[in-house]
N, C-alpha and C positions, 0 to 999 in steps of 0.2 A: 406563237407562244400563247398559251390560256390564261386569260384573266389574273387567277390564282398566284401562277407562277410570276406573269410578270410584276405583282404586287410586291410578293417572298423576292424576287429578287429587286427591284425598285429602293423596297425597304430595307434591303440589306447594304445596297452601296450606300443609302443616305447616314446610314448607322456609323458602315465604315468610314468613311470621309470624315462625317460631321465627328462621334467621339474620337478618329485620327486625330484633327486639331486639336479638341483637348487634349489629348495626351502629350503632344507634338509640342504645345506650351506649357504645360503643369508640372510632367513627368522630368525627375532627374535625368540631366545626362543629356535631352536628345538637340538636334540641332536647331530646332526650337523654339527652345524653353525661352519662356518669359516675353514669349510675342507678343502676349495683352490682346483684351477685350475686340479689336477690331479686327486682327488677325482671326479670334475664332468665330466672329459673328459673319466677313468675307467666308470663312470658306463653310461652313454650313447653309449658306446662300447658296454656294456654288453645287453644295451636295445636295441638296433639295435640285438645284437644276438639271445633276447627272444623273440623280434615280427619276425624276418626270421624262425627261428624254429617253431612258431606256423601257419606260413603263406605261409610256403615256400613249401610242400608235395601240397596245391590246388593251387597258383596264381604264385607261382617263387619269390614270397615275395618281391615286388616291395620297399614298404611304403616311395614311394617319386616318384612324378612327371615327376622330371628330367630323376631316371630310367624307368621309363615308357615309358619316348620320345624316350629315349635312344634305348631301345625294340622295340617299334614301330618303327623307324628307321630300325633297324639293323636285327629284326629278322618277323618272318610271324604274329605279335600279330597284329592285327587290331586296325582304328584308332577310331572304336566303342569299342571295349576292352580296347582299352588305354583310353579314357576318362572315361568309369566307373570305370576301378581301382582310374583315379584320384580322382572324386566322394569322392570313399569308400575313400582314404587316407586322404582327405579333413574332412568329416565328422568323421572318428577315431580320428583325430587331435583334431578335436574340443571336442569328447567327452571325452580325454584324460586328457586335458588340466580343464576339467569340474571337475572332480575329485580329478585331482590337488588339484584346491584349494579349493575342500570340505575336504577333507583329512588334506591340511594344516588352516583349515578356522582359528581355533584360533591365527594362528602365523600370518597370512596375519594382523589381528585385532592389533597385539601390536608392530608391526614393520612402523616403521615411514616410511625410504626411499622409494620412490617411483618407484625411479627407479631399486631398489632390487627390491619390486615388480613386475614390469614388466618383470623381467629379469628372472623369472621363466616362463612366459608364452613365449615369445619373443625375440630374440638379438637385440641389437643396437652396433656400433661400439668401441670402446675404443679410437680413433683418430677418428671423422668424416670428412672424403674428401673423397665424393662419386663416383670418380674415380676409387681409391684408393682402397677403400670398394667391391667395384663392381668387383674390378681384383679378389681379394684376396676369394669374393665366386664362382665366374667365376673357376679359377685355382682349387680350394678346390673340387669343384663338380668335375670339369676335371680328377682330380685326383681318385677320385673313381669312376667315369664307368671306364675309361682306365683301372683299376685293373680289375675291371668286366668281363673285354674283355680279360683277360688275366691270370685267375686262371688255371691252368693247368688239375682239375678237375672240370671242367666247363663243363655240358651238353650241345652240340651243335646241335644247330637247322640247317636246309638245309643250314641257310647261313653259316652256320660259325662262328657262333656268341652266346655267351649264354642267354638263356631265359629269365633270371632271377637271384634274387639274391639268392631265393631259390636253386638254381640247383649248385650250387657254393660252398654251407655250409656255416653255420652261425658262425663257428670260423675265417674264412680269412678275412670272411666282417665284423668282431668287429675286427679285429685287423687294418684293412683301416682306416677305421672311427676314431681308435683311433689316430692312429699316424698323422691323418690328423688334428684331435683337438690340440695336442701338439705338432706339428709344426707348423699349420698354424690358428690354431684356436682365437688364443688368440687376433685380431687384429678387428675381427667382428663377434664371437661365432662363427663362423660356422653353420651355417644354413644347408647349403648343401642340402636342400631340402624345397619347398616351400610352402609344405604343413603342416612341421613342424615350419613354422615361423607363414604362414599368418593365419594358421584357428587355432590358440593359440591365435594371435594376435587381434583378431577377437573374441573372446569370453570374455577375458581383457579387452574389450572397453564394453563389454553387461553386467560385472557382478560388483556386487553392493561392488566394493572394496571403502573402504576410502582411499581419498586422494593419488588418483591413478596415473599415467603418461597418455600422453596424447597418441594418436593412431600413433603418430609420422608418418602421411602418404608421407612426403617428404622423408624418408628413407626407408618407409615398401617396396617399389617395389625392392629393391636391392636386400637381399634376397630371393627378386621371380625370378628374369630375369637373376643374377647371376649365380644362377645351372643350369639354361635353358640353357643361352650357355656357359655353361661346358661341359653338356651332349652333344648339337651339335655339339662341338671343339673334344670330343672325340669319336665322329661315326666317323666324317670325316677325323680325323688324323687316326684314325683304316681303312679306305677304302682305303687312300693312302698306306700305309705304307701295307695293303696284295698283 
Protein backbone atom coordinates (compact mmCIF):
# COMPACT_ATOMS: atom_id res chain seq x y z
CA UNK A 1 0.00 0.00 0.00
CA UNK A 2 1.66 3.67 -0.79
CA UNK A 3 1.87 6.09 1.60
CA UNK A 4 -1.01 8.25 0.20
CA UNK A 5 -3.45 5.60 0.24
CA UNK A 6 -2.65 4.23 3.55
CA UNK A 7 -3.10 7.84 5.01
CA UNK A 8 -6.85 8.32 2.81
CA UNK A 9 -7.60 5.11 4.27
CA UNK A 10 -6.07 5.35 7.97
CA UNK A 11 -8.04 8.72 7.99
CA UNK A 12 -10.99 7.43 6.82
CA UNK A 13 -11.72 4.47 9.46
CA UNK A 14 -10.71 7.21 12.35
CA UNK A 15 -13.51 9.52 10.82
CA UNK A 16 -15.79 6.54 10.71
CA UNK A 17 -15.42 5.19 14.26
CA UNK A 18 -14.74 8.36 15.99
CA UNK A 19 -17.96 10.55 14.30
CA UNK A 20 -19.78 6.77 14.66
CA UNK A 21 -19.81 7.36 18.41
CA UNK A 22 -21.07 10.74 18.06
CA UNK A 23 -23.80 9.97 16.23
CA UNK A 24 -24.32 6.47 18.12
CA UNK A 25 -24.86 8.95 21.41
CA UNK A 26 -26.33 12.29 20.14
CA UNK A 27 -28.56 10.87 17.14
CA UNK A 28 -32.29 10.06 17.92
CA UNK A 29 -33.43 6.72 17.93
CA UNK A 30 -30.19 4.70 17.95
CA UNK A 31 -29.11 2.18 20.59
CA UNK A 32 -26.85 4.59 21.82
CA UNK A 33 -28.19 7.53 22.50
CA UNK A 34 -27.04 9.24 25.53
CA UNK A 35 -23.91 7.26 26.30
CA UNK A 36 -22.18 10.56 27.52
CA UNK A 37 -18.82 12.02 27.31
CA UNK A 38 -16.63 8.89 28.21
CA UNK A 39 -18.33 6.63 25.86
CA UNK A 40 -17.27 9.09 23.01
CA UNK A 41 -13.90 9.87 24.22
CA UNK A 42 -13.16 5.55 24.80
CA UNK A 43 -14.07 4.92 21.39
CA UNK A 44 -12.29 7.71 19.53
CA UNK A 45 -9.26 6.47 21.44
CA UNK A 46 -9.87 3.28 20.11
CA UNK A 47 -10.38 4.77 16.51
CA UNK A 48 -7.18 6.59 16.49
CA UNK A 49 -5.74 2.96 17.40
CA UNK A 50 -7.72 1.24 14.24
CA UNK A 51 -6.68 3.85 11.54
CA UNK A 52 -2.66 3.80 13.11
CA UNK A 53 -2.75 0.00 13.00
CA UNK A 54 -3.89 -0.04 9.47
CA UNK A 55 -1.64 2.97 8.39
CA UNK A 56 1.18 2.77 10.48
CA UNK A 57 3.47 -0.47 8.77
CA UNK A 58 3.40 2.23 5.07
CA UNK A 59 3.06 5.97 6.18
CA UNK A 60 3.98 6.20 10.19
CA UNK A 61 0.17 6.67 10.34
CA UNK A 62 0.06 10.37 10.48
CA UNK A 63 -4.03 10.88 10.13
CA UNK A 64 -3.85 14.57 11.04
CA UNK A 65 -2.08 17.53 9.62
CA UNK A 66 -0.70 18.87 12.68
CA UNK A 67 1.43 15.46 12.88
CA UNK A 68 2.48 15.87 9.55
CA UNK A 69 3.95 19.49 10.24
CA UNK A 70 5.17 18.13 13.13
CA UNK A 71 7.24 15.36 10.98
CA UNK A 72 8.11 17.63 8.49
CA UNK A 73 9.70 19.67 10.88
CA UNK A 74 11.47 17.45 12.96
CA UNK A 75 12.36 14.58 10.91
CA UNK A 76 13.86 14.04 6.77
CA UNK A 77 9.82 13.63 5.48
CA UNK A 78 9.51 16.20 2.75
CA UNK A 79 7.48 19.18 2.42
CA UNK A 80 6.18 17.33 -0.87
CA UNK A 81 5.34 14.27 1.37
CA UNK A 82 3.97 16.20 3.93
CA UNK A 83 1.35 17.88 1.80
CA UNK A 84 0.21 14.63 0.10
CA UNK A 85 -0.29 12.82 3.35
CA UNK A 86 -2.39 16.07 4.09
CA UNK A 87 -4.32 15.51 0.75
CA UNK A 88 -4.92 11.85 1.63
CA UNK A 89 -6.11 12.87 5.54
CA UNK A 90 -8.28 15.44 4.05
CA UNK A 91 -10.00 13.50 1.60
CA UNK A 92 -10.31 10.17 4.22
CA UNK A 93 -12.01 12.68 6.49
CA UNK A 94 -14.29 13.59 4.12
CA UNK A 95 -15.18 10.17 2.99
CA UNK A 96 -15.38 9.00 6.58
CA UNK A 97 -17.63 11.45 7.54
CA UNK A 98 -19.75 10.41 4.10
CA UNK A 99 -20.60 7.10 5.55
CA UNK A 100 -21.38 8.38 8.66
CA UNK A 101 -24.25 9.53 7.86
CA UNK A 102 -25.23 6.95 5.36
CA UNK A 103 -24.91 4.47 8.00
CA UNK A 104 -26.70 6.79 10.53
CA UNK A 105 -29.24 8.20 7.46
CA UNK A 106 -32.40 7.23 9.40
CA UNK A 107 -31.53 8.66 12.70
CA UNK A 108 -30.10 12.00 11.16
CA UNK A 109 -34.18 12.09 9.51
CA UNK A 110 -36.07 11.92 13.16
CA UNK A 111 -33.66 13.77 15.35
CA UNK A 112 -34.71 17.45 15.51
CA UNK A 113 -31.43 19.31 17.12
CA UNK A 114 -29.27 20.60 14.81
CA UNK A 115 -26.75 21.10 16.60
CA UNK A 116 -26.61 17.29 17.61
CA UNK A 117 -26.47 17.06 14.12
CA UNK A 118 -23.47 18.78 13.52
CA UNK A 119 -21.84 17.53 16.31
CA UNK A 120 -21.37 14.25 14.79
CA UNK A 121 -19.64 15.69 11.69
CA UNK A 122 -17.78 18.80 13.52
CA UNK A 123 -17.00 20.34 17.22
CA UNK A 124 -18.03 23.69 18.24
CA UNK A 125 -17.18 25.00 21.75
CA UNK A 126 -19.28 24.41 24.86
CA UNK A 127 -18.40 28.23 26.18
CA UNK A 128 -17.62 30.15 22.90
CA UNK A 129 -14.57 32.79 23.66
CA UNK A 130 -12.40 32.29 20.78
CA UNK A 131 -9.33 33.13 22.66
CA UNK A 132 -10.13 30.71 24.93
CA UNK A 133 -11.14 27.91 22.40
CA UNK A 134 -8.06 28.46 20.49
CA UNK A 135 -5.63 27.87 23.84
CA UNK A 136 -7.38 25.01 24.72
CA UNK A 137 -6.86 23.17 21.02
CA UNK A 138 -3.38 24.89 20.73
CA UNK A 139 -2.47 23.08 24.30
CA UNK A 140 -4.68 19.78 23.42
CA UNK A 141 -2.57 19.21 20.07
CA UNK A 142 0.73 20.30 22.04
CA UNK A 143 0.05 17.71 24.15
CA UNK A 144 0.13 14.89 21.74
CA UNK A 145 3.14 15.40 19.45
CA UNK A 146 5.29 16.35 22.77
CA UNK A 147 4.07 12.54 23.71
CA UNK A 148 5.13 11.69 20.10
CA UNK A 149 8.42 12.93 20.72
CA UNK A 150 8.62 11.13 23.69
CA UNK A 151 7.44 7.25 23.50
CA UNK A 152 10.33 5.41 24.59
CA UNK A 153 9.79 2.88 21.77
CA UNK A 154 9.63 5.37 19.33
CA UNK A 155 11.70 4.69 16.00
CA UNK A 156 14.25 7.31 15.42
CA UNK A 157 15.14 8.91 12.28
CA UNK A 158 18.77 10.68 11.91
CA UNK A 159 17.44 13.42 13.81
CA UNK A 160 16.22 12.09 16.69
CA UNK A 161 13.08 12.33 16.46
CA UNK A 162 10.22 9.79 15.52
CA UNK A 163 8.59 9.19 12.10
CA UNK A 164 5.46 8.80 12.83
CA UNK A 165 2.74 7.68 14.82
CA UNK A 166 2.98 4.45 13.20
CA UNK A 167 6.55 3.83 14.58
CA UNK A 168 5.30 4.47 18.22
CA UNK A 169 2.33 1.77 18.45
CA UNK A 170 -1.19 2.28 18.35
CA UNK A 171 -1.82 1.44 22.10
CA UNK A 172 0.17 4.73 23.58
CA UNK A 173 -1.30 6.91 20.98
CA UNK A 174 -5.15 5.79 21.94
CA UNK A 175 -4.17 6.11 25.28
CA UNK A 176 -2.83 10.30 24.59
CA UNK A 177 -5.74 10.84 22.76
CA UNK A 178 -7.87 9.66 25.26
CA UNK A 179 -6.82 11.24 28.28
CA UNK A 180 -6.39 14.38 26.37
CA UNK A 181 -10.41 14.07 25.60
CA UNK A 182 -11.10 13.67 29.31
CA UNK A 183 -9.18 16.27 30.54
CA UNK A 184 -9.13 18.68 28.28
CA UNK A 185 -11.63 17.74 25.74
CA UNK A 186 -14.75 18.73 27.13
CA UNK A 187 -14.39 22.60 26.66
CA UNK A 188 -14.17 22.36 22.64
CA UNK A 189 -14.38 18.44 21.51
CA UNK A 190 -11.06 18.26 20.90
CA UNK A 191 -10.30 18.54 17.42
CA UNK A 192 -6.84 18.10 17.69
CA UNK A 193 -6.39 17.66 14.21
CA UNK A 194 -7.59 19.62 11.36
CA UNK A 195 -8.48 17.52 9.04
CA UNK A 196 -10.73 15.71 11.25
CA UNK A 197 -12.84 18.84 11.89
CA UNK A 198 -12.64 20.76 8.61
CA UNK A 199 -13.09 18.04 5.80
CA UNK A 200 -16.29 16.62 8.10
CA UNK A 201 -17.34 20.04 8.26
CA UNK A 202 -17.09 20.45 4.92
CA UNK A 203 -19.24 17.62 3.71
CA UNK A 204 -22.25 18.80 6.52
CA UNK A 205 -22.66 21.85 4.64
CA UNK A 206 -22.74 19.61 1.00
CA UNK A 207 -25.18 17.00 2.26
CA UNK A 208 -28.99 17.12 2.08
CA UNK A 209 -29.63 17.00 6.09
CA UNK A 210 -32.88 18.60 7.17
CA UNK A 211 -32.76 21.46 9.06
CA UNK A 212 -29.22 21.45 9.65
CA UNK A 213 -26.69 24.03 11.53
CA UNK A 214 -25.09 26.42 9.72
CA UNK A 215 -21.11 26.05 8.48
CA UNK A 216 -20.33 28.34 11.59
CA UNK A 217 -17.24 29.72 9.50
CA UNK A 218 -16.33 32.47 12.33
CA UNK A 219 -15.28 29.41 14.51
CA UNK A 220 -14.33 26.62 11.83
CA UNK A 221 -10.65 28.06 11.69
CA UNK A 222 -9.95 27.51 15.42
CA UNK A 223 -9.93 23.98 15.19
CA UNK A 224 -7.45 24.35 12.16
CA UNK A 225 -4.89 26.83 13.30
CA UNK A 226 -5.16 25.59 16.92
CA UNK A 227 -3.25 21.95 16.28
CA UNK A 228 -1.11 23.95 13.93
CA UNK A 229 0.45 25.66 16.65
CA UNK A 230 0.40 22.93 18.89
CA UNK A 231 2.48 21.08 16.80
CA UNK A 232 4.91 24.20 16.22
CA UNK A 233 5.02 24.89 20.26
CA UNK A 234 6.10 21.23 20.35
CA UNK A 235 8.97 20.95 17.68
CA UNK A 236 10.27 23.91 19.14
CA UNK A 237 10.04 23.29 22.94
CA UNK A 238 11.50 19.57 21.83
CA UNK A 239 14.71 21.48 19.98
CA UNK A 240 15.41 23.58 23.07
CA UNK A 241 14.96 21.33 25.60
CA UNK A 242 17.64 18.57 23.54
Amino acid sequence: MSPFLAELIGTAILILLGGGVVANVLLKGTNGNGGGWIVITTAWALAVFTGVVIAGPYSGAHLNPAVTLAMVISTDLTWMEGLSFILAQFIGAMIGAFFVWLIHYEHFKVTEDSGAKQAVFCTSPAIRNLPINLLAETVGTFVLIFAVFYFTDAEISDTQTPVGLGSIGAIPVAFVVWVIGLSLGGTTGYAINPARDLGPRIVHALLPIKNKAGFNLSYSWVPVVGPLLGALLACLLNVIIQ
